[in-house]
N, C-alpha and C positions, 0 to 999 in steps of 0.2 A: 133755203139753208138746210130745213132737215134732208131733201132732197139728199143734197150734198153730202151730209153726213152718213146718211145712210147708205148710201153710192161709196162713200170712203170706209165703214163698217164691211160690205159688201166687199169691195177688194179686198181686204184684209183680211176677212175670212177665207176667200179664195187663194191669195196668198199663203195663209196658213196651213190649208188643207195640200196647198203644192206640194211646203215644205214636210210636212208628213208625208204626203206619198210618196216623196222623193227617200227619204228617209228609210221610210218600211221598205220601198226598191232598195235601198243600199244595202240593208240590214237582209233579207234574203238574198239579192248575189252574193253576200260576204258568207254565209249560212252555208252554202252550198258550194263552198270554195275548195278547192283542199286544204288541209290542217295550216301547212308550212305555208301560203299564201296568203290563209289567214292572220297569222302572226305575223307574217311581213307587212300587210297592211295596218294593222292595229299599233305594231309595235312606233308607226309614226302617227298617232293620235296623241291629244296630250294626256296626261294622265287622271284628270277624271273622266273627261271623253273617254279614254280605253275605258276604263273600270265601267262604266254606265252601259255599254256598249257588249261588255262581256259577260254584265248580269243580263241583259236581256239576250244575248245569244248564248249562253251555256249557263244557265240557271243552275247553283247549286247550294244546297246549305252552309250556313257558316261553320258547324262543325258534325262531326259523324253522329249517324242518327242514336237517339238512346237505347238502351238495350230492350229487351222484349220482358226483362222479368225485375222485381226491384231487387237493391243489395241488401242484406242481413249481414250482423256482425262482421261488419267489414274488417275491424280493429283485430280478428282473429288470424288475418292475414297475414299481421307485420308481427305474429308469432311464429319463430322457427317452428313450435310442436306442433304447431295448429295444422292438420292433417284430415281429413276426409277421403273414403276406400274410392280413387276412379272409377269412372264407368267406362268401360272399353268397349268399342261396338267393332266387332272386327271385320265388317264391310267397310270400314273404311282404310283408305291408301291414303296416310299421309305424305304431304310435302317437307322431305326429310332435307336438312342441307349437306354436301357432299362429307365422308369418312375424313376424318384427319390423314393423310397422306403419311405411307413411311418416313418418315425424316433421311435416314439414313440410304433411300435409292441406291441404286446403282442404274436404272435403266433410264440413268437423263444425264446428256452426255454433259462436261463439265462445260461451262462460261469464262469470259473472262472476267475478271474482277471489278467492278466498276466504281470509278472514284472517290475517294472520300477526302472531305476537306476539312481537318479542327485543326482550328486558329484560337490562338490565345488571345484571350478577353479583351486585353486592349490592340488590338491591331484591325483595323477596319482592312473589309475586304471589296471590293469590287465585284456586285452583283452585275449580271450580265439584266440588258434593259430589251424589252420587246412588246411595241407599243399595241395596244390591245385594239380590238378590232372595228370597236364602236365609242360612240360617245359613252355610252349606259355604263358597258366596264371600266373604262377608262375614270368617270366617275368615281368609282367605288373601288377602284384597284388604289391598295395600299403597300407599296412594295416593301420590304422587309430594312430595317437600319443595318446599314454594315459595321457598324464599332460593337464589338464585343460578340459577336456570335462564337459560339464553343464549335458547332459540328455543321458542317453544310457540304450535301450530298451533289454533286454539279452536275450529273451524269445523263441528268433526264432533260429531254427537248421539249418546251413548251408545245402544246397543240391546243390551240380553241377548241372548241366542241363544235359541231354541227346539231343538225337539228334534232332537239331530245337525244344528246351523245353527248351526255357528261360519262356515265360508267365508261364505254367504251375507251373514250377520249383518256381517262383519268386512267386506266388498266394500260391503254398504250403507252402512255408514259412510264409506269412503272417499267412495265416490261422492256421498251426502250434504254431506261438506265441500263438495265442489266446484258445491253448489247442485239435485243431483237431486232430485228429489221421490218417490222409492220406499222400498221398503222391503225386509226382507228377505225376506218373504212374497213377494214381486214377485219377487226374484231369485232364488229358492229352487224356481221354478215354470220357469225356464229350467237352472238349475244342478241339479237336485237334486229331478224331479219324486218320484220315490220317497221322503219321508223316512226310512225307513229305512236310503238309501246313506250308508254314511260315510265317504265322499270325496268332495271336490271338489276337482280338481286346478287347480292357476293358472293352467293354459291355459284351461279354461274359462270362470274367472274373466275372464281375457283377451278373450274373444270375447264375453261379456257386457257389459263392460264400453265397448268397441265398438259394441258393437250400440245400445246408449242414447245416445251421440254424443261418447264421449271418448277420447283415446288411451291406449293399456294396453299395455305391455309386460312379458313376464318375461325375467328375466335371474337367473344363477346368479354366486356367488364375489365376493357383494358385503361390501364393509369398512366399519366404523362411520365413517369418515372419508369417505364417499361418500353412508350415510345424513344423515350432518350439512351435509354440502353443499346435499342435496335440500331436507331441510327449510328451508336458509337463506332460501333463493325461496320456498317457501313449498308444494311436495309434499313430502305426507307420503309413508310407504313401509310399505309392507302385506308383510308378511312371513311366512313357513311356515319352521315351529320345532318341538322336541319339547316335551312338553310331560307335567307329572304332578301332576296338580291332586290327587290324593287317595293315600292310602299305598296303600290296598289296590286299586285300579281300576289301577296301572300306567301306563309310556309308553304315551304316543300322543301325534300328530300335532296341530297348532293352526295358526291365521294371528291374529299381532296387526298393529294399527295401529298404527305410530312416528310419535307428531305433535310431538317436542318432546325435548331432552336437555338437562344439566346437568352438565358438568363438574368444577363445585365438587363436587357429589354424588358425579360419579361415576356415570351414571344414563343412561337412556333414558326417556322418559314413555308411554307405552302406552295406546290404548283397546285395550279385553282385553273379546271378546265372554260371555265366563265369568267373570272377577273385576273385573270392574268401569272406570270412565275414569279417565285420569289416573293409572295404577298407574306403580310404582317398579321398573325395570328394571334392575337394577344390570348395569356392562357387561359385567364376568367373564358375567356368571350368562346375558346376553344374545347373548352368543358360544358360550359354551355349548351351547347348544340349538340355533343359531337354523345353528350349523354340523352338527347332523343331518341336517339338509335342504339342503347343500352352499348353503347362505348363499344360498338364493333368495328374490328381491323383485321384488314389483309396483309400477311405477311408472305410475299412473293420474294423467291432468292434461288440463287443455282446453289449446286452441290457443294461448292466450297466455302458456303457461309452454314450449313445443314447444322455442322456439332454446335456454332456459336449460336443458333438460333435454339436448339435443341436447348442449351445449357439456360439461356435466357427466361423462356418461356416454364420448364423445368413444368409444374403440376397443374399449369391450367390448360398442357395437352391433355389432360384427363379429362372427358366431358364431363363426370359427375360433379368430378371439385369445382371445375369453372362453372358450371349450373348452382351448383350452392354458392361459391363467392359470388355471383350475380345478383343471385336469391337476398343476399345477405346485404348487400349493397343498396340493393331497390328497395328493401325493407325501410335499412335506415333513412334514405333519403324521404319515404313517404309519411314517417314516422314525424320527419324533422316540419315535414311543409304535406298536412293531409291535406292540400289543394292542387299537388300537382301531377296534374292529369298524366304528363310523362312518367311521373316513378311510378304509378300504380302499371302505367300501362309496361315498363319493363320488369316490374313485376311477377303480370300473368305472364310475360313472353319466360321469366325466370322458371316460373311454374311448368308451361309446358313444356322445357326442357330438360324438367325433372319429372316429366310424363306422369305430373298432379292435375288432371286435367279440371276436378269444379273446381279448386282455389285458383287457378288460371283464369276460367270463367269469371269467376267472381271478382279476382281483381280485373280482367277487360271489363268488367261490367261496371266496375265502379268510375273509373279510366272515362269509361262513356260519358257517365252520368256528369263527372266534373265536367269534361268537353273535350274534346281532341281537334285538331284541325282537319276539314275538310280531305284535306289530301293521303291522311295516313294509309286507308284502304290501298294507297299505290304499292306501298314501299313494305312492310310487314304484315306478315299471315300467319303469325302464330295463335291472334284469337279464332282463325277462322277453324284451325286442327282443335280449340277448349270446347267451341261450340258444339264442332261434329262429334268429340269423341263423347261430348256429353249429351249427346241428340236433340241439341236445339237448333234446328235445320234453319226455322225460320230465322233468326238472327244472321245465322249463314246466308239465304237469301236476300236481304235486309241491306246486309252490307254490299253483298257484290250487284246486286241492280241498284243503289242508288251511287255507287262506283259506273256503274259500266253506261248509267245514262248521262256522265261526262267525260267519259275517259273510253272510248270503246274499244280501244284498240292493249288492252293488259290483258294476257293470254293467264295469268292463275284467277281473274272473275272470275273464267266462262269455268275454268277447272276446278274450283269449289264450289260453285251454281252446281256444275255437275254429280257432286260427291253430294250433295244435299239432297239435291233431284232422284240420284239412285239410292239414298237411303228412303224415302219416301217413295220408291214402288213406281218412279215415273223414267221407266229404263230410258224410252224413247227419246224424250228431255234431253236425260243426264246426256245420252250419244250425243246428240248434236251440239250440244254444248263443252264436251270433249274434243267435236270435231272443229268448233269456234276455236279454242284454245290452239290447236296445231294452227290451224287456218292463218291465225296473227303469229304462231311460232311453231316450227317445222322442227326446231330442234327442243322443243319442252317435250321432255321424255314421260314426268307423271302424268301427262295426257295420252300419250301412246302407250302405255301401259294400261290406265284406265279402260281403255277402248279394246283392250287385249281381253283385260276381264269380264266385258259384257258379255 
């Protein structure tokens, strides 16, 4: 009998040790996969199986590391006087986001007008239906109520995203309404020649947008009472928001299209490059997120919307006003809830916009200390310009290597690793890490500039 047993401990041990091997083989081919076939496979695991699977293949923190120095008198922050002289180190080249464009052009030839639809509150309208592409969306796709919508923009062709092509995706569309003829394959090839970068910042969105013959502005600290305005004339507004489409994948970073709201609802209406056209935005849930990303919006439009956009917008084309109403914004909300990691962190971004570079610091510092998610190093770089300009390199370095040992392929890492590396006397470095940054993007210009100045 013990025989027996032991003969049956014995296989089972060998059986066990199979299935580990078997395993650790699966887990390096999958290791060694390319990106996008790794996510094809994972994405049919179930979902703690993925999640288990993804902590032992891309190991990373639950949220961004803490900062290198502690916070003092924080509470000095959420004072307008509270001031401190910058430190200005002027070897460094910040990453500035594009000039606000003349409004008034002449050299962008006109568009045609593209649709607008406001119906009166009780008359339900007929959303066009376009089934999404997977289970996942399809899940989570909430498409918009037709009874009572005030303003709905029809103009724009739904496009899924491909892979890591939400910006793209979501920019096509806009542009699209407005009578483009491309795609997001087209814009994905100027934005995002890497697909595996996963960012595309609205500046560049901006410059693209430009570059095809229309006008594109970013702006931050925007209110639902300014998007309903836009859409009234008939621009829609493209917006970067957070976003958590699945339990076990986590925040991260999104742009949807606002072409339409609803009041009676209660509502925003959304093309959503991931859950589909026409979804249901409720407006808590829309402020929510969409002030992660200190309420920035892309206002793309041809020339004959120029005056009504001009007249809308009116004083927060002024960078300094819109930096102070930001300032002023993030204050109060961190004032209201001192635990939330986003107001502090839009904050510092308010700061360095107001080229206050320690109170910047010092609110990303603090931003850290409460927690931020994992993923923010993708999508916003304003702490990275508090740090350099206040020459705390190491924090600079901090963030973009414990970024670039899960995400390799975001060309501003290797380009603030750089600017850190050439503040610290390690030219050699910073080059090749300038030449990183073009490597993954051919058209990031603060990198080819950098490498101009060596």
């Amino acid at each position: 009998m013990r025989n027996a047993k032991q003969q049956l401990i014995g296989w089972a041990l060998i059986g066990f040790v199979a299935v580990l091997t078997l395993c650790a083989g699966g887990l390096i081919v999958l290791k060694v996969m390319p990106p996008r076939e790794q996510s094809r496979i994972m994405l049919r695991l179930p979902a703690p199986v993925r999640q288990a699977v993804s902590n032992l293949l891309f190991p990373h923190p639950d949220n961004v590391p803490p900062p290198s120095e502690p916070v003092k008198n924080v509470s000095l922050l959420l004072t307008p006087a509270a001031t401190r002289p910058p430190t200005l180190l002027p070897t460094v080249t910040p990453l500035a986001p594009s000039p606000v464009p003349a409004i008034d052009s002449t050299d962008i030839p006109p568009t045609k007008p593209a649709p607008t639809v406001a119906v009166p509150a009780q008359d339900p309208i007929a959303i066009p239906t376009i089934h999404a592409p997977g289970p996942k969306q399809a899940a989570r796709s909430t498409p918009a109520a037709p009874e009572g919508i005030d303003v709905l923009l029809t103009g724009a062709k739904q496009e899924y995203q491909l892979w890591n092509n939400c910006g793209p995706a979501t920019l096509s569309m806009n542009l699209g309404f407005h009578g483009w003829q491309g795609s997001q394959v087209d814009a994905a090839k100027f934005l995002k020649p890497d697909q595996e970068d996963k960012n595309v910042s609205p500046y560049q969105m901006v410059e693209y947008a430009r570059s095809v013959g229309y006008n594109a502005i970013e702006r931050v600290n925007g209110t639902p009472e300014l998007v309903k305005d836009l859409l009234r004339v008939g621009v829609p507004l493209l917006i970067e928001k957070g976003f958590e489409p699945e339990d076990d994948l986590g925040w991260m970073g999104h742009y949807e299209l606002i072409v339409g709201f609803n009041d009676l609802k209660q509502e925003f209406i959304a093309m959503d490059s991931y859950l589909g056209p026409y979804q249901s935005v409720p407006y808590a849930e829309y402020d929510q997120y969409w002030r992660q990303f200190n309420r920035t919006y892309l206002a793309i439009y041809p020339n004959d919307k120029a005056e009504q956009v001009t007249a809308l917008l009116g004083n927060q084309l002024d960078d300094a006003t819109m930096w102070a109403g930001s300032l002023a914004t993030a204050q109060q909300e961190a004032a209201a809830n001192p635990n939330d990691a986003f107001a502090w962190f839009n904050l510092g971004t308010s700061y360095v916009g107001l080229q206050d570079w320690p109170n910047a610091a010092a609110a990303y510092d603090h931003a850290r200390q409460l927690g931020l998610p994992w993923r923010m190093t993708w999508y916003q770089f304003g702490w990275f310009e508090a740090y350099l300009r206040t020459g705390r390199y190491e924090d600079v370095l901090a963030l973009a290597d414990t970024t670039i040992k899960v995400a390799t392929n975001i060309e501003e890492m290797f380009y603030y690793k750089g600017l850190a590396l050439k503040a610290l006397g390690n030219y050699d470095a910073a080059r090749s890490q300038f030449e990183l940054a073009l490597k993954h993007n051919s058209n990031f210009e603060p990198a080819r500039q950098a490498l101009a100045l060596q």
